[in-house]
C-alpha positions as a Markdown table, in Angstrom:
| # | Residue | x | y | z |
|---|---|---|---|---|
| 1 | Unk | -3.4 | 5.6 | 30.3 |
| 2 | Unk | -5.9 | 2.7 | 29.2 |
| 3 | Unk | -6.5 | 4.3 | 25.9 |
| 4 | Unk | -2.4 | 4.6 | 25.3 |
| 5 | Unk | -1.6 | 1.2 | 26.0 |
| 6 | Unk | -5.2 | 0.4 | 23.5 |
| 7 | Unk | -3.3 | 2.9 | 20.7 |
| 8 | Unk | -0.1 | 1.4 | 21.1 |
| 9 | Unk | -1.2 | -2.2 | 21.2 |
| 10 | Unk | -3.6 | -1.4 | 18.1 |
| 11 | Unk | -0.8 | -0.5 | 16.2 |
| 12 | Unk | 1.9 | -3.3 | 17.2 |
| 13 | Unk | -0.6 | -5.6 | 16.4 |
| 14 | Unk | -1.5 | -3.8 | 12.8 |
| 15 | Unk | 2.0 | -3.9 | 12.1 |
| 16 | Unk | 2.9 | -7.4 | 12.8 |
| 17 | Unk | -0.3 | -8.5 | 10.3 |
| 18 | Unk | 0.7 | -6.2 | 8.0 |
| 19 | Unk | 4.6 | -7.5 | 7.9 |
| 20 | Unk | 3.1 | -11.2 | 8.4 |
| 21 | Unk | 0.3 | -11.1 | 5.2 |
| 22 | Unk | 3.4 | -9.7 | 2.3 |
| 23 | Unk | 5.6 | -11.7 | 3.9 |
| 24 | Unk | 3.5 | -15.1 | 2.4 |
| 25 | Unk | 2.5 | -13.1 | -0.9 |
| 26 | Unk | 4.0 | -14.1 | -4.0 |
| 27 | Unk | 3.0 | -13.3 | -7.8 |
| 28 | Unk | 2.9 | -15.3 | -10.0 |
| 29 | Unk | 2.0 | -15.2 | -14.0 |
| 30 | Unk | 1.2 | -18.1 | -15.9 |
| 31 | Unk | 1.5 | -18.2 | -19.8 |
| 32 | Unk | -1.0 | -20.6 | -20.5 |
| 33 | Unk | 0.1 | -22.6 | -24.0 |
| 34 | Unk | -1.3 | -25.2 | -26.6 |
| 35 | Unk | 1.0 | -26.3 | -29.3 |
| 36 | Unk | 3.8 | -23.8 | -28.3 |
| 37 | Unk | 1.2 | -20.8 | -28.6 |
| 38 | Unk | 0.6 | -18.4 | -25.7 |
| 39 | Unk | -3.5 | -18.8 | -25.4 |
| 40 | Unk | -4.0 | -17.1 | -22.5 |
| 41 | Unk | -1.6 | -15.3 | -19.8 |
| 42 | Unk | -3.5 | -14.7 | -16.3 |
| 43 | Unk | -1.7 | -13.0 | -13.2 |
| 44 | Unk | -2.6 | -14.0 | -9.4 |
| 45 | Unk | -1.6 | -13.1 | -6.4 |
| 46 | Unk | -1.0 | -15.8 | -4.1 |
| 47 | Unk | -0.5 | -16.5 | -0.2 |
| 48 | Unk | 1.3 | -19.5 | 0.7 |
| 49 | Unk | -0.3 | -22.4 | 1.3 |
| 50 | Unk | -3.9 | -21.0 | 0.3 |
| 51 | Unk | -5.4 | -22.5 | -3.0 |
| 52 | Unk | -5.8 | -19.8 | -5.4 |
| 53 | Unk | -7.7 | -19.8 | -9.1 |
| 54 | Unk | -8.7 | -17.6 | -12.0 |
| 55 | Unk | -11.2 | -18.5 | -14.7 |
| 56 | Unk | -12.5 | -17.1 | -17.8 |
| 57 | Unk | -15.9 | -17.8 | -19.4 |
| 58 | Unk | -17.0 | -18.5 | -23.3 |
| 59 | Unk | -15.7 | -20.7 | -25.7 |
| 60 | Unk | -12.1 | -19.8 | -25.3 |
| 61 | Unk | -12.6 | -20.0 | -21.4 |
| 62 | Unk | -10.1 | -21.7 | -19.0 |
| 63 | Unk | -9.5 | -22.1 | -15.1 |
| 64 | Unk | -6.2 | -21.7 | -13.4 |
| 65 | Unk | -5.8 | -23.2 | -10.0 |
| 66 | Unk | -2.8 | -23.5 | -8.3 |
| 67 | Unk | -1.0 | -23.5 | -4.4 |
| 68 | Unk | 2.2 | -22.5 | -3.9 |
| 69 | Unk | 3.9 | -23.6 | -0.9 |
| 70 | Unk | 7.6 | -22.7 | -0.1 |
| 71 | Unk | 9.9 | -25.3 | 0.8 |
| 72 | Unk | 13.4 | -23.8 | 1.5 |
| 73 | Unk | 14.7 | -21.6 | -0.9 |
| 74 | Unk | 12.1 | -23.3 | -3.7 |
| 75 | Unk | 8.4 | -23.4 | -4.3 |
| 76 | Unk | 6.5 | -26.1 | -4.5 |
| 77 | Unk | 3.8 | -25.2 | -7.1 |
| 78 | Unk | 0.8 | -27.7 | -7.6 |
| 79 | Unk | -2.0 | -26.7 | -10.4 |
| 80 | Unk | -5.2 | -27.6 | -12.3 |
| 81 | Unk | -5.0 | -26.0 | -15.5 |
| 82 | Unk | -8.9 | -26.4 | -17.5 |
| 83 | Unk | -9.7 | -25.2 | -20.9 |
| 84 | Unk | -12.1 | -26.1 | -23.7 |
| 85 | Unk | -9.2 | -28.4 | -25.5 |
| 86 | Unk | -8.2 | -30.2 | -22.2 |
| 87 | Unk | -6.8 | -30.5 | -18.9 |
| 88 | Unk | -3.1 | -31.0 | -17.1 |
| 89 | Unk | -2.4 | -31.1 | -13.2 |
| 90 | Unk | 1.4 | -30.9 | -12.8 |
| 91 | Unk | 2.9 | -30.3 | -9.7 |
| 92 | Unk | 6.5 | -28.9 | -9.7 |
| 93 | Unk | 9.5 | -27.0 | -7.6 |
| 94 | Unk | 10.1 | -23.4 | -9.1 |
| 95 | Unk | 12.6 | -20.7 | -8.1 |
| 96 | Unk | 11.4 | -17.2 | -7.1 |
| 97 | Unk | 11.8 | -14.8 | -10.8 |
| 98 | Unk | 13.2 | -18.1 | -12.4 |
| 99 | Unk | 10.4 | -19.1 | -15.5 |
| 100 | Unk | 9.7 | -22.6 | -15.6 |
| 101 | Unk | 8.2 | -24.7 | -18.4 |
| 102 | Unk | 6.2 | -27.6 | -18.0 |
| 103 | Unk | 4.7 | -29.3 | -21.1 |
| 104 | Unk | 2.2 | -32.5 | -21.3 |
| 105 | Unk | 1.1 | -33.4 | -25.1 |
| 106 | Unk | -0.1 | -30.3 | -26.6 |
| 107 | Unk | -1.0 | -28.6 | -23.7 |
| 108 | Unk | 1.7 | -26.4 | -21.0 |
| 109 | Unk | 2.2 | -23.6 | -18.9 |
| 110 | Unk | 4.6 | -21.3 | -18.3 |
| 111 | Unk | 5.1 | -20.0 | -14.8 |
| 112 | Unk | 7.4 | -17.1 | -13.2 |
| 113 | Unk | 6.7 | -16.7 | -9.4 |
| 114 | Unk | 8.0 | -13.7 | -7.5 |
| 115 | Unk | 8.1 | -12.8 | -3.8 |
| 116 | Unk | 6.1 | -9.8 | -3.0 |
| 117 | Unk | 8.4 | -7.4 | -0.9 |
């Protein structure tokens, strides 16, 4: 009887982190741009609310970090974008599979975040 209730509560608990963890996931792609030009164009998989990066060594090298946090039915995106010819830190409010564009000078990003199912 012990080792039934142990299955069954092994396995309510399993699914509920399972169904808790994708529900907080979102992808997101980031065009990285200078001058208009697509320089670079990492992918990351993000959790809401935890800070997230990707970088890239050598003398094209560049690091992406950014948190997402949902507020509503729109994302709060904040980021620190690094790369050899400079660095931007804009914080904006996206919509899930809606691209948004965020220029400063010479340097941008493009962004498209989409909720994991």
């Amino acid at each position: 009887m012990k080792v039934k209730a142990l299955i069954a509560g092994f396995f309510a608990l399993a699914a509920s982190a399972v169904h808790a963890v994708s529900a907080e996931d979102y992808h997101v792609a980031v065009d990285l741009l200078h001058n208009n030009q697509v320089t670079a164009s990492p992918s990351l998989v993000v959790q809401d609310g935890v800070p997230a990066s990707v970088s890239v060594s050598g003398d094209d090298g560049y690091e992406v970090a950014l948190t997402i946090r949902k507020q509503n039915s729109e994302f709060l995106v904040d980021t620190q974008i690094n790369s050899a010819g400079g660095s931007i830190a804009p914080s904006f409010l996206v919509k899930a599979s809606h691209p948004a564009k965020v220029t400063i000078g010479e340097f941008g990003l493009r962004l498209t975040l989409t909720e994991q199912p």
